[in-house]
Backbone as a chain_set.jsonl record, in Angstrom:
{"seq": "XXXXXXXXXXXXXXXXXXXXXXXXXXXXXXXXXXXXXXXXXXXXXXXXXXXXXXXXXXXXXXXXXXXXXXXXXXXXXXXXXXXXXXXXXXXXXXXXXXXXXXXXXXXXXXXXXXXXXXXXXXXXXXXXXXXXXXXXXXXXXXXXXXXXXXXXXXX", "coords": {"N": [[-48.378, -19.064, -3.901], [-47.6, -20.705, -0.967], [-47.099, -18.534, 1.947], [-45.595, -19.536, 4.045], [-43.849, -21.444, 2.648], [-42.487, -19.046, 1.354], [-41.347, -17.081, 3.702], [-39.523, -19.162, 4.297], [-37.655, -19.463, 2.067], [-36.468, -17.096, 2.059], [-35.494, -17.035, 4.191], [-33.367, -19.309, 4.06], [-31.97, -17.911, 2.194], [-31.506, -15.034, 3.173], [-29.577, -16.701, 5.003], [-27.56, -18.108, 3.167], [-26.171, -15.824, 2.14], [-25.609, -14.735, 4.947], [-23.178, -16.143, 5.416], [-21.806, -16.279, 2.989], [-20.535, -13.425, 3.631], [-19.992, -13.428, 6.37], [-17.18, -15.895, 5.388], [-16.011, -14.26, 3.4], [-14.83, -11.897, 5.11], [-13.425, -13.608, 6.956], [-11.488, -14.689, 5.379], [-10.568, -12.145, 4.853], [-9.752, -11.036, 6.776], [-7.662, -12.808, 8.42], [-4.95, -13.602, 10.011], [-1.891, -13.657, 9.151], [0.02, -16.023, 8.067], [2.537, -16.189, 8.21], [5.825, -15.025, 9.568], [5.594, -11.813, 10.348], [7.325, -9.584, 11.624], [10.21, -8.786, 11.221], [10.088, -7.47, 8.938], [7.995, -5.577, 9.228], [9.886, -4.679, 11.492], [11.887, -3.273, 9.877], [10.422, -1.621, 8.285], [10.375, 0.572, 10.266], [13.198, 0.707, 10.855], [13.818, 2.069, 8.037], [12.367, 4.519, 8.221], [9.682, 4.715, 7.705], [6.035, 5.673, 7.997], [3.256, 5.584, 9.828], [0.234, 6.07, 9.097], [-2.707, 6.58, 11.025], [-6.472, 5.931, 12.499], [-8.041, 5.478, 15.275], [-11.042, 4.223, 14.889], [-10.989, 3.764, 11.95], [-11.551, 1.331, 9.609], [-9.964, 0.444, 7.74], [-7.502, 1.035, 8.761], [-7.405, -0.675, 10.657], [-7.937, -3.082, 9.432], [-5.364, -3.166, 8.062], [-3.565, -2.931, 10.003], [-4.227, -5.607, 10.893], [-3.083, -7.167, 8.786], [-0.82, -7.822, 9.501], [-0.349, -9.317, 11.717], [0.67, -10.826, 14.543], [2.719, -8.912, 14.506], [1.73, -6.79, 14.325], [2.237, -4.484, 16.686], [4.574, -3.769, 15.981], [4.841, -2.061, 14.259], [5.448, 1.496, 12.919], [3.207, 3.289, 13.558], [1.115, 5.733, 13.851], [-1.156, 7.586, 15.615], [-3.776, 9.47, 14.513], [-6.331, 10.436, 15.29], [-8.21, 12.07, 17.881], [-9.16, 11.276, 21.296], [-12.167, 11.38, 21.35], [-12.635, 10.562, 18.938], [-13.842, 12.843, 17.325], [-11.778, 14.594, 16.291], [-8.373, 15.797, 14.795], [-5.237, 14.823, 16.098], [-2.502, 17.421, 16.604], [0.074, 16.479, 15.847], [-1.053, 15.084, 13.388], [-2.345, 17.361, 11.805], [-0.129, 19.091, 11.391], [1.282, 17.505, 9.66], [-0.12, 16.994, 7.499], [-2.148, 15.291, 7.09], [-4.272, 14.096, 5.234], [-5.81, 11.495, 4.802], [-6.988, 8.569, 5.684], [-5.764, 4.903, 5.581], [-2.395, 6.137, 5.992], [0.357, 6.193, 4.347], [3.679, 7.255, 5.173], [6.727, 8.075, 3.566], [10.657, 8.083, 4.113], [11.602, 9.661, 1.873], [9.152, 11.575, 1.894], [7.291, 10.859, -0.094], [4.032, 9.464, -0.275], [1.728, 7.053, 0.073], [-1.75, 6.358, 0.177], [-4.952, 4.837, 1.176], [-6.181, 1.652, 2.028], [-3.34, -0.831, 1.45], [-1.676, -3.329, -0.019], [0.598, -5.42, 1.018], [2.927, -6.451, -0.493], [2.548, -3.861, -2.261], [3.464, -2.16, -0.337], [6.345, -3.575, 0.681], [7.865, -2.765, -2.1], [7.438, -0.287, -2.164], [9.138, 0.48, -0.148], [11.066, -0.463, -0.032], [11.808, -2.865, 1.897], [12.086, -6.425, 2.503], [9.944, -8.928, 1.897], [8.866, -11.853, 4.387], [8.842, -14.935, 3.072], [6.434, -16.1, 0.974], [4.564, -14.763, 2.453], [3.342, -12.253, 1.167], [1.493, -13.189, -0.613], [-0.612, -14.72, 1.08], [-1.517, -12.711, 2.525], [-2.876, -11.137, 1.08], [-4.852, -7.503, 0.142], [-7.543, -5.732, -0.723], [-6.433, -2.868, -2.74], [-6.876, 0.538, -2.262], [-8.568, 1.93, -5.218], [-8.803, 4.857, -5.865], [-6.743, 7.36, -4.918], [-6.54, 10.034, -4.17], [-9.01, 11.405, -3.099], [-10.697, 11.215, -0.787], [-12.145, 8.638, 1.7], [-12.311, 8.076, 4.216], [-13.441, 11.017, 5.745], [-12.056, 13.517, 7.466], [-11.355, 14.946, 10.944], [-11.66, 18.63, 11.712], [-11.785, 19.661, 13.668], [-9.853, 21.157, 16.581], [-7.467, 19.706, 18.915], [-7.61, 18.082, 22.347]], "CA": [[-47.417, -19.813, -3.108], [-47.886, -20.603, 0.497], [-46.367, -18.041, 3.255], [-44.662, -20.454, 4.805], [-42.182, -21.338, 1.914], [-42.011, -17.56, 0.934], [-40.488, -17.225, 4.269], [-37.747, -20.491, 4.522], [-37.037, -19.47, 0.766], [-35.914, -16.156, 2.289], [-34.471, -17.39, 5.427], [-32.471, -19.834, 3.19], [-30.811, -16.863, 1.254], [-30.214, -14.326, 4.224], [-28.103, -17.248, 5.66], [-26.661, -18.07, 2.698], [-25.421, -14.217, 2.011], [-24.692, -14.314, 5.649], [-22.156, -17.215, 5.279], [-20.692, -15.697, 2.274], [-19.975, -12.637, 4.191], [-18.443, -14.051, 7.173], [-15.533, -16.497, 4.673], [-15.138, -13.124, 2.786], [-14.755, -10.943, 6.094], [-12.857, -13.929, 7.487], [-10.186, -14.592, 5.135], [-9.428, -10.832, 4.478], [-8.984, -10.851, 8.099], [-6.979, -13.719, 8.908], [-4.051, -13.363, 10.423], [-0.364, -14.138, 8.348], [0.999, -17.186, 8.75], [4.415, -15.648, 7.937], [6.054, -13.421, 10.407], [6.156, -10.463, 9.437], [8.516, -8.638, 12.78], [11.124, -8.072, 10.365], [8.924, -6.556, 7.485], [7.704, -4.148, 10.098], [11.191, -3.785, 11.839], [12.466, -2.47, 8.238], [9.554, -0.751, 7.649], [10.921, 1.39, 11.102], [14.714, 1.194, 10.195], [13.072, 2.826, 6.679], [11.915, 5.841, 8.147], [8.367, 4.543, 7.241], [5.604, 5.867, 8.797], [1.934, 4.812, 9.489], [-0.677, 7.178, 9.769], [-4.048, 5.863, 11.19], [-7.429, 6.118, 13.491], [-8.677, 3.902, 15.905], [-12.078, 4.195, 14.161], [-10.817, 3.394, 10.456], [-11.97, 0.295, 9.242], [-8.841, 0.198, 6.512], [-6.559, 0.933, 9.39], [-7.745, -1.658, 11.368], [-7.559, -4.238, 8.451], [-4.172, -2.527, 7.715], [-2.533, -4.014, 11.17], [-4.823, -7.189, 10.882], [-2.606, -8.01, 7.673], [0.536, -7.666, 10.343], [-0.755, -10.341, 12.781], [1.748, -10.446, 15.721], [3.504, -8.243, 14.095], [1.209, -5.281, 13.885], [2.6, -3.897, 17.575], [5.878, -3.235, 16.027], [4.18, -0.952, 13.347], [5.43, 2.527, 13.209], [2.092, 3.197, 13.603], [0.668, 7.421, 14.668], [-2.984, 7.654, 15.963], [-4.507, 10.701, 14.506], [-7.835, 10.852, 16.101], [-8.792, 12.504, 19.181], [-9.821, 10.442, 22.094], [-13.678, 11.151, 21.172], [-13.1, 10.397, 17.47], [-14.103, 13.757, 16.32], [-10.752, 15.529, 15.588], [-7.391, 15.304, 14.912], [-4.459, 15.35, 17.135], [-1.763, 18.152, 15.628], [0.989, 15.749, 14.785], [-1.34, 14.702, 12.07], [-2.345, 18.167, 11.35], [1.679, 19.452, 11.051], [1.575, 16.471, 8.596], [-1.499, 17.176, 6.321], [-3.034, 14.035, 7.028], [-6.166, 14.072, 4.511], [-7.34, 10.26, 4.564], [-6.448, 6.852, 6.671], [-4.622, 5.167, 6.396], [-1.798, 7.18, 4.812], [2.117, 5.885, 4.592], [4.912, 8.019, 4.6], [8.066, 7.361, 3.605], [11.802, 8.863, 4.397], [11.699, 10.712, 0.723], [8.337, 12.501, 2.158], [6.595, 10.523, -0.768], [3.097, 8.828, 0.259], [0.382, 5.742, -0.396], [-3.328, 6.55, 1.089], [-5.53, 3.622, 1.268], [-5.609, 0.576, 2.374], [-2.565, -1.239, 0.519], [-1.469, -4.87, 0.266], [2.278, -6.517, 1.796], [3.426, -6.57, -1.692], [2.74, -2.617, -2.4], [4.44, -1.472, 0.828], [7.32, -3.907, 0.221], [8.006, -2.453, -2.991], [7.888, 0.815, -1.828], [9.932, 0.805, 0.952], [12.354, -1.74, -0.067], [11.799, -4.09, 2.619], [11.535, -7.775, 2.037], [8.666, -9.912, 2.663], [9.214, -13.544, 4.48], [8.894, -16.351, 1.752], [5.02, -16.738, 1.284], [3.681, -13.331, 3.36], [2.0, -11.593, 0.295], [0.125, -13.957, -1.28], [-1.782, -14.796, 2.065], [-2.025, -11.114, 3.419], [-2.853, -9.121, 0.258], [-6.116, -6.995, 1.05], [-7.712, -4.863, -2.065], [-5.825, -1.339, -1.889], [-8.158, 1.675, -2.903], [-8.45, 2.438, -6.393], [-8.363, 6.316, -5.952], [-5.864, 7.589, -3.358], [-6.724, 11.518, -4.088], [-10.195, 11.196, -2.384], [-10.603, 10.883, 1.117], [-12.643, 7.712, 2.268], [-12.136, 8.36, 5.791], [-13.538, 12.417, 6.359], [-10.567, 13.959, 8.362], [-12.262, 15.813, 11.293], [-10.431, 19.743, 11.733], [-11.257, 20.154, 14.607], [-8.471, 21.226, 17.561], [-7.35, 18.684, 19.702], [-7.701, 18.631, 23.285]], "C": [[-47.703, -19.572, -1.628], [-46.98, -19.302, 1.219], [-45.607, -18.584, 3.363], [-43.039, -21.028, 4.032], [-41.849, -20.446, 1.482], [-40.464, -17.505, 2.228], [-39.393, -18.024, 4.395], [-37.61, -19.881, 3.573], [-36.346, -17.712, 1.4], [-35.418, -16.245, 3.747], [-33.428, -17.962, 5.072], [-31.226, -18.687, 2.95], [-30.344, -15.787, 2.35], [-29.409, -15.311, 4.942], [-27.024, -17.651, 4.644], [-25.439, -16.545, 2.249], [-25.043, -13.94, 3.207], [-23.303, -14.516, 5.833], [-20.871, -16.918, 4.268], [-20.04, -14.613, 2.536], [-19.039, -12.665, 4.969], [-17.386, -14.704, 6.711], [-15.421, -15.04, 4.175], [-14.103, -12.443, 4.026], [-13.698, -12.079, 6.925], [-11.227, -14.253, 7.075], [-9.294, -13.377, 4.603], [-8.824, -10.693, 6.029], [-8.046, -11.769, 9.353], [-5.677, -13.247, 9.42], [-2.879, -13.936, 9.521], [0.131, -14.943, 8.957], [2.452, -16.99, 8.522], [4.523, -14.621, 8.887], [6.88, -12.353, 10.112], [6.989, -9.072, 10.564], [9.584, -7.869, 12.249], [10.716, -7.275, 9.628], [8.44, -5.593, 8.637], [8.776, -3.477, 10.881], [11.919, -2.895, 10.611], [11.629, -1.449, 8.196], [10.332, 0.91, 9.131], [12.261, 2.296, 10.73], [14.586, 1.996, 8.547], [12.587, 3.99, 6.594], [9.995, 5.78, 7.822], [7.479, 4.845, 8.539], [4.143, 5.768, 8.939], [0.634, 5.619, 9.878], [-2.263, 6.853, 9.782], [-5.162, 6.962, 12.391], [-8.048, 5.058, 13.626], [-10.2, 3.395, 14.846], [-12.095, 3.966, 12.446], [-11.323, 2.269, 10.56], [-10.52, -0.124, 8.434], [-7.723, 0.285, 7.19], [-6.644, -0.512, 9.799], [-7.606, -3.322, 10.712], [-6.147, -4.125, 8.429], [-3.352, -3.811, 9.167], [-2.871, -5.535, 11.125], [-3.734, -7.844, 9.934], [-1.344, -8.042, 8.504], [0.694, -8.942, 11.485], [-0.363, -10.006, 14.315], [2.61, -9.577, 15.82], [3.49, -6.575, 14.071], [1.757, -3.866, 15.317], [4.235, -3.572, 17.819], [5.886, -2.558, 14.961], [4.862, 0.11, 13.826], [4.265, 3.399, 12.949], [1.783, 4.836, 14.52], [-0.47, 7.177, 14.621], [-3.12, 8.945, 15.538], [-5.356, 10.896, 14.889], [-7.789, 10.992, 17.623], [-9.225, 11.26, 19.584], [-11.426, 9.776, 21.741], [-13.69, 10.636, 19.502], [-13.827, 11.517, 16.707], [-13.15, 14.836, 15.815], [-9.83, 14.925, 15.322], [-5.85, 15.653, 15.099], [-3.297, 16.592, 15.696], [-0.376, 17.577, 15.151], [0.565, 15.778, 13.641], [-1.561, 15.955, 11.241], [-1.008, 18.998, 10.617], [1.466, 18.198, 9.65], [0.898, 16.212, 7.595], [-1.778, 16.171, 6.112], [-4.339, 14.484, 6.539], [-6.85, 12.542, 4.881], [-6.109, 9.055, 5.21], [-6.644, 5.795, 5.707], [-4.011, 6.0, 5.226], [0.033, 6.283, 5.395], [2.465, 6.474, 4.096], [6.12, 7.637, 4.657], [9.284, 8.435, 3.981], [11.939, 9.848, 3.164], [10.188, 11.685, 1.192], [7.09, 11.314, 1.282], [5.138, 9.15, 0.051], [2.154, 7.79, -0.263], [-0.503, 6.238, 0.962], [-4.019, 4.757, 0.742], [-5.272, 2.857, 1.756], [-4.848, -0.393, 1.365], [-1.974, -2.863, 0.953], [0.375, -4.732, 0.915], [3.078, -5.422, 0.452], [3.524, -4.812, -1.986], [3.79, -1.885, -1.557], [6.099, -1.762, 0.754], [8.49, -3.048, -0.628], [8.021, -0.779, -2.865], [8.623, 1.576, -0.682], [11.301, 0.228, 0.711], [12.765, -2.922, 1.023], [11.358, -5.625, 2.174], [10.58, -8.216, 2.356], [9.431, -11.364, 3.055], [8.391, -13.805, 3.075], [7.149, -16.409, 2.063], [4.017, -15.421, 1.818], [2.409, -13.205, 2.316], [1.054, -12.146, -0.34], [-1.216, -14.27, 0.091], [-2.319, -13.304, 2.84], [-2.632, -10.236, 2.593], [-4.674, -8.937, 0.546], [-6.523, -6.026, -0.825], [-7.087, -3.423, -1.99], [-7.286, -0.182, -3.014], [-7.562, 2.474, -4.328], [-7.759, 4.462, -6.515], [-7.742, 6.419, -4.87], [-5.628, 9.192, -3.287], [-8.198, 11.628, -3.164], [-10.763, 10.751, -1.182], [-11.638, 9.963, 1.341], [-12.719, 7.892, 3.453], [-12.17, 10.145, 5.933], [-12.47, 12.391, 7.256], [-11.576, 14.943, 9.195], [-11.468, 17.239, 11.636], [-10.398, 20.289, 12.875], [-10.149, 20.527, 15.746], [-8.741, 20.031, 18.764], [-7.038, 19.249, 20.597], [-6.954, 18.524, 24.148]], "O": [[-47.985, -18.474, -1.148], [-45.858, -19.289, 0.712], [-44.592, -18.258, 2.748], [-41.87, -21.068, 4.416], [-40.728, -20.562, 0.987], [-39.267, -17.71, 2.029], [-38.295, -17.512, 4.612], [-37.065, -18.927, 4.128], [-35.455, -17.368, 0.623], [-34.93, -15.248, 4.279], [-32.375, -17.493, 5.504], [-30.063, -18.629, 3.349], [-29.148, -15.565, 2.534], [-28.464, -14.83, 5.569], [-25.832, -17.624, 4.948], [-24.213, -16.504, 2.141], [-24.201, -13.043, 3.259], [-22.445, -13.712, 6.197], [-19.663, -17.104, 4.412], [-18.981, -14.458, 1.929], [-17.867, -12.306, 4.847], [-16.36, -14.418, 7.328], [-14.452, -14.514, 4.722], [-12.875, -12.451, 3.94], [-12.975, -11.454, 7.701], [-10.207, -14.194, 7.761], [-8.14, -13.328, 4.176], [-7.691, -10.326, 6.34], [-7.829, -11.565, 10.547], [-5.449, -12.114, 8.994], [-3.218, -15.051, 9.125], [0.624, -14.874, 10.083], [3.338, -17.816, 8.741], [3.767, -13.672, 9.093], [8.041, -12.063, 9.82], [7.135, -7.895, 10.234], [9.907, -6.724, 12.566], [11.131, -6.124, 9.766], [9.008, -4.513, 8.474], [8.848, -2.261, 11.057], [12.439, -1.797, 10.809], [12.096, -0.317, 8.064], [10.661, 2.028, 8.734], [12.499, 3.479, 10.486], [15.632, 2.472, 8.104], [12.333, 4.599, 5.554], [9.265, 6.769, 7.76], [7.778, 4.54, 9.694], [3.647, 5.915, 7.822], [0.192, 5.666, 11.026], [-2.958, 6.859, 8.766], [-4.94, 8.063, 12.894], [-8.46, 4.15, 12.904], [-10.266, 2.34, 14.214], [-13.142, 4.006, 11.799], [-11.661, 1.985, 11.709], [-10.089, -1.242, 8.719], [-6.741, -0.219, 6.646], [-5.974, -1.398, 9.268], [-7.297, -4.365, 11.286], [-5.588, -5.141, 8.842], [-2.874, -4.946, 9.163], [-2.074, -6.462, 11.269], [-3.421, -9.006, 10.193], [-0.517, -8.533, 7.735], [1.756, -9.354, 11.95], [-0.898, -9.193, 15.067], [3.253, -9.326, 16.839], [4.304, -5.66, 13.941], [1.703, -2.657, 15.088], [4.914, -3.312, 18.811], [7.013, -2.333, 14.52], [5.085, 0.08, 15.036], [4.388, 4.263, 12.081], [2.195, 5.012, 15.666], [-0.953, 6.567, 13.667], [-2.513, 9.744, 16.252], [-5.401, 12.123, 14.979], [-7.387, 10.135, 18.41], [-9.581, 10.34, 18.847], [-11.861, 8.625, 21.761], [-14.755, 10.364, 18.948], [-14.365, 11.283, 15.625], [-13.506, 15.776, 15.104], [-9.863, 13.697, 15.404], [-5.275, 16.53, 14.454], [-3.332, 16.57, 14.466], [0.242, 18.092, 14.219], [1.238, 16.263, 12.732], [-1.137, 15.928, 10.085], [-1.005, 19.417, 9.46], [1.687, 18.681, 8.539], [1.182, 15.313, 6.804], [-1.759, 15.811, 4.935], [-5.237, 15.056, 7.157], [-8.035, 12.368, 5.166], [-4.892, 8.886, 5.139], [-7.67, 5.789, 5.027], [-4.487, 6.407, 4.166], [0.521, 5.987, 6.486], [2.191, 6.72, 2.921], [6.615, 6.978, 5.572], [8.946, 9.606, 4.153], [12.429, 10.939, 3.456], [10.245, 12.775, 0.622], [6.105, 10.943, 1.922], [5.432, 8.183, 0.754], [1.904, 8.006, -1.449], [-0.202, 6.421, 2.141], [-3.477, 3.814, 0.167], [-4.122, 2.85, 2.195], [-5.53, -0.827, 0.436], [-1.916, -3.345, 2.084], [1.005, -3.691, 1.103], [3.534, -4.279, 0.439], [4.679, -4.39, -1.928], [4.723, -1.197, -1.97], [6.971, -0.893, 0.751], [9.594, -2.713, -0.199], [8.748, -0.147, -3.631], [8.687, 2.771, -0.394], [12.373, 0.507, 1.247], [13.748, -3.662, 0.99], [10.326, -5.849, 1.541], [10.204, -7.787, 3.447], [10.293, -11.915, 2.37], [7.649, -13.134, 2.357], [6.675, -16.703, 3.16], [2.836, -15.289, 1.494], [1.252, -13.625, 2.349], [-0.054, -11.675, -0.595], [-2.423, -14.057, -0.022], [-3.314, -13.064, 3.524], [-2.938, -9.073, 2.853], [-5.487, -9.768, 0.953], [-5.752, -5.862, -1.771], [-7.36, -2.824, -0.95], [-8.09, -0.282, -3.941], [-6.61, 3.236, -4.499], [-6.769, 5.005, -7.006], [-8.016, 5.737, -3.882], [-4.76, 9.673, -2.558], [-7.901, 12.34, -2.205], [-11.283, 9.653, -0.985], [-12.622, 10.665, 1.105], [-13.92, 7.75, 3.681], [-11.1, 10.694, 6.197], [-12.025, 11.358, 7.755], [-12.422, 15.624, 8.616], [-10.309, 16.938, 11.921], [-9.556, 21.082, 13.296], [-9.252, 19.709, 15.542], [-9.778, 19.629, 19.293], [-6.47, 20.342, 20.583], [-7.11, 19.171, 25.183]]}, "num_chains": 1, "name": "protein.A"}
């Protein structure tokens, strides 16, 4: 077979696998067409609490599923400035793995978790419609840290 269609026949397919990446990567990260202000004001009035790092990936999805909404998160940064420790709130709080929600009974969800999970464990409502467009895959194991925790002392 010529060169020449070796290459297109493999230019072809890395754009098609790029294409399917970006719709995946675009509609997990769409924004909620439902507003969800209330669903995060509850989640506050709930005692709920949101334990992240700028540098998560699962955080970072985590608010994405919030839209406009995500800057009324009760939302704690555990990571140091540089991203290699973590501050001692989180430490006082035995933060093992990002994200992590805590609730007013103490009781916790690690991973990244859909609308619908949080809902349901907080007792806050969702608007009409939210979870079906926001839900995200939540992490199978939630004993196993995905996100290394770094120990060092914060500065």
């Amino acid at each position: 077979m010529d060169k020449k269609y070796i290459i297109g026949f493999i230019v072809v397919i890395v754009l098609l696998l790029g294409g399917m990446v970006y719709l995946n990567y675009r509609s997990q990260n769409a924004d909620v067409g439902a507003d969800l202000s209330g669903f995060a004001q509850c989640l506050v009035d709930k005692k709920v609490t949101f334990f992240g790092a700028f540098w998560c990936p699962h955080c970072q999805a985590t608010k994405k599923m919030f839209g406009a909404a995500q800057t009324k998160l009760p939302y704690v940064e555990c990571s140091t400035a540089d991203g290699n420790g973590q501050l001692q709130i989180c430490k006082d709080k035995n933060i093992q793995q990002y994200p992590t929600w805590e609730f007013a009974d103490g009781s916790r969800l690690t991973g990244q978790r859909t609308l619908e999970e949080l809902s349901l464990k907080s007792e806050c409502p969702l608007p009409e419609g939210a979870g079906a467009a926001a839900s995200v895959q939540p992490v199978v194991d939630t004993t196993a840290s995905s996100s290394p925790v770094a120990t060092t002392t914060a500065q």
